[in-house]
N, C-alpha and C positions, 0 to 999 in steps of 0.2 A: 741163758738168756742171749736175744741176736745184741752185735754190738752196733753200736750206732755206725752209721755211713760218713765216712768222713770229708772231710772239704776237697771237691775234686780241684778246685783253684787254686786253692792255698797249696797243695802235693805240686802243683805245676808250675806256680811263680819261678821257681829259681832254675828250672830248666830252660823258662819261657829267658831268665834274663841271662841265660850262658848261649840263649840262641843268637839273641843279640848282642850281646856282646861279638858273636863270631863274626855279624854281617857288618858292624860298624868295621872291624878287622881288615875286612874284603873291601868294601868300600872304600878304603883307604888306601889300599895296595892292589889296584885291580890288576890281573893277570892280563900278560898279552898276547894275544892270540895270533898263529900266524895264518895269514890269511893267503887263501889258496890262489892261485892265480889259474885262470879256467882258458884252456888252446882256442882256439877259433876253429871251429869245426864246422868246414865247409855246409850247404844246407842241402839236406837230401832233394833230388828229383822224383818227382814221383812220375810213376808210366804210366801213362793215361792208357784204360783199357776199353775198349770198344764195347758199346751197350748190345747187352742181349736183346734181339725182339723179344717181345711181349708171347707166350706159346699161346698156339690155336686151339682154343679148346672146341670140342660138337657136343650138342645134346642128342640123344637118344632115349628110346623106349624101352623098356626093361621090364619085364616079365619077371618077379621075382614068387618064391613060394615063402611059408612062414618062416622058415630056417636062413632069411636073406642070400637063399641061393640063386642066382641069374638062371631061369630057364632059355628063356629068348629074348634076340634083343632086338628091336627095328630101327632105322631112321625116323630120325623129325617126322619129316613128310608122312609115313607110313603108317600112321596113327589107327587108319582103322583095322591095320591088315594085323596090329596089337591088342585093338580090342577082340576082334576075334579069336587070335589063340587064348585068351584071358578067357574068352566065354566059353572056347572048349577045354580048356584044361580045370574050369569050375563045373563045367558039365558031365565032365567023369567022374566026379564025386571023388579025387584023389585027393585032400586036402584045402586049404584055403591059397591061394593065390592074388596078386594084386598089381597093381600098374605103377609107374614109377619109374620119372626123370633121369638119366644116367648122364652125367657128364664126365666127358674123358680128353685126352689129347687125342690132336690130330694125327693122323699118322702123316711123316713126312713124305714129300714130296719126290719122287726117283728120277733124278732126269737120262734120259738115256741120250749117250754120246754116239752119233751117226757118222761114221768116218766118212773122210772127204773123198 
């Protein structure tokens, strides 16, 4: 037969009162602690660092096939000069093809130095 479950309160009273009894102990005799004394440590400078402009980006036309390969690419402006290779490159019957926004950075600026 199982045995009964016995009082889990009653098992614990006399541990519960050897608890206390230990914090009434401490309480009484509180420990002293020594307390750290902290340097005065100068306050960092920070370097202010100069803002990046903002990059230029361009849109462009982009001639891609199903495999998102770039066949050709045009300027903005050139919009028609991308419909038409779109319509010859779907009129060779070589797959599906399709038109589609590219934006990229700009390429930078080269200034050339003209000596004096």
């Amino acid at each position: 037969m199982a045995t009964r479950t016995l009082n889990r309160r009653e098992l614990r009273e006399p541990q519960a009162d050897e608890y206390e009894s230990e914090d009434s102990q401490a309480d009484a005799a509180p420990k002293e602690k020594k307390k750290r004394v902290k340097g005065v440590t100068p306050s960092r400078v920070r370097k202010l660092r100069a803002k990046k402009p903002p990059l230029r980006r361009r849109a462009r036309w982009g001639v891609f096939d199903l495999g998102m390969r770039l066949v050709a690419i045009f300027d903005y402006s050139q919009r028609a000069a991308a419909d038409e290779k779109l319509v010859e490159l779907l009129a060779r019957n070589k797959g599906v093809h399709f038109l589609q926004v590219v934006v990229d950075r700009m390429p930078e600026l080269e200034l050339e130095v003209v000596p004096a």
